[in-house]
N, C-alpha and C positions, 0 to 999 in steps of 0.2 A: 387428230386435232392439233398434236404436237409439229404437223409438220404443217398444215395452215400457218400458224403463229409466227415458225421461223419463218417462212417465205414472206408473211408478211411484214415480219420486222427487216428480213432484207430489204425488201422497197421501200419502204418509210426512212429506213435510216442509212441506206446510201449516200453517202458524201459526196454534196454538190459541188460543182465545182465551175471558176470562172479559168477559159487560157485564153488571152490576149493574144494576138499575131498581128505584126508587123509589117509591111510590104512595101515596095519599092520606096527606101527612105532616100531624101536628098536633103544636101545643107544648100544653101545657097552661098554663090564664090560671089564676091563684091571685090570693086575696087579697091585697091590697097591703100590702107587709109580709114577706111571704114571701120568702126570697132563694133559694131553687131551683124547678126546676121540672123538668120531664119530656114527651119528645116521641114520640111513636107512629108506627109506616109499617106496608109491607110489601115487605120486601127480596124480591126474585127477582133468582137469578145467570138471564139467559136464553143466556151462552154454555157453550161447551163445556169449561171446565177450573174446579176448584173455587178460591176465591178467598178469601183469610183478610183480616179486617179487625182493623186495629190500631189505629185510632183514630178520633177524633170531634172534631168541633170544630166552633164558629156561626164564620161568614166574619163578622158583623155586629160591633158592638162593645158585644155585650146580656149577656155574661156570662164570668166569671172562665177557666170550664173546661164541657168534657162529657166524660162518660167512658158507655163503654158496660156498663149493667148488667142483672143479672139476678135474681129474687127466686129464691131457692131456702127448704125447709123441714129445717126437722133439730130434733133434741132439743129446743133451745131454740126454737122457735117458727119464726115465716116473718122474713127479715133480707134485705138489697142484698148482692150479692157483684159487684166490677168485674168484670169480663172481660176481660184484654189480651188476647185472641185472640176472634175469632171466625171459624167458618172456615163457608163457605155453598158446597155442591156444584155441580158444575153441573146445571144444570134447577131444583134447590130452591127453595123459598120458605121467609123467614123472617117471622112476625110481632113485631112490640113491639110490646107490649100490656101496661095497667095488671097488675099482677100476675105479670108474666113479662119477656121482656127490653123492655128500652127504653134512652133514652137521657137521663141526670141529667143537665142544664142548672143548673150552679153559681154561687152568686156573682152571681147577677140586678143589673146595675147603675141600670137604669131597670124600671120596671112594665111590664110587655106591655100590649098594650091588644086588646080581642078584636077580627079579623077581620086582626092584622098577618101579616104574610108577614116569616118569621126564615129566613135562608139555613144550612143546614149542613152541612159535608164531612164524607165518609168517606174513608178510607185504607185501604188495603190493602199487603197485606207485597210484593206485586209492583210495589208503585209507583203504582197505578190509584186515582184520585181522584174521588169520586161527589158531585156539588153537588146539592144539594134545597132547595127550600120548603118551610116546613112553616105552616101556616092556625094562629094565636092561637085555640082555642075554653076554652068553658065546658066544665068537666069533668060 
């Protein structure tokens, strides 16, 4: 009976757990001159519990702020709406993509130059911190 009990408190009290993964991140290169820019992946949570994302930020010293956005459409035309949440299930995939969510890089304080490597966190509301690359390309 004693060993029922433990095996069953093994599986009941296994720590869940969410891992984020990052894939082919890009910033996007603008004009010189330009003081924002915008960066593309594809988020998949590949653990088992859903995971909200609260923030964004470049680890480097390339820009003011990132916040994480999304284009939505309404009456008045297609506009940026921020996101303070974003919440990614587990198993799911998110894309950011021109036209849909991505991520505003504010406040450019040097030019990118194409082919740099710009490092940037994610946050999440449980604490869980996700570092990335993301590849300087030509839009």
């Amino acid at each position: 009976m004693i060993k029922w009990i433990s095996l069953f408190c093994a599986f009941v009290l296994l720590p869940c757990h969410a891992e984020l993964v990052v894939k082919d991140a890009t910033l996007r290169l603008l004009p010189p001159g330009v003081p924002n820019s915008s960066a593309y992946f594809a988020l998949e949570n590949t653990g088992d519990i859903a995971e909200i994302i609260i923030s964004a930020a470049v680890s480097t010293d390339i820009a003011r702020s990132v916040e994480i956005h999304k284009h939505v459409m309404d009456d008045d035309g297609m506009h940026m709406e921020r996101q303070n949440e974003l919440t990614i299930a587990a198993g799911q995939s998110i894309q950011f993509v021109p036209g849909g969510l991505h991520l505003m890089v504010f406040g450019l304080k040097k030019p990118l130059v194409e082919g740099q490597s710009v490092n940037f966190n994610l946050s999440t509301k449980a604490g869980l911190q996700v570092s990335f690359d993301a590849i300087v390309v030509r839009p």
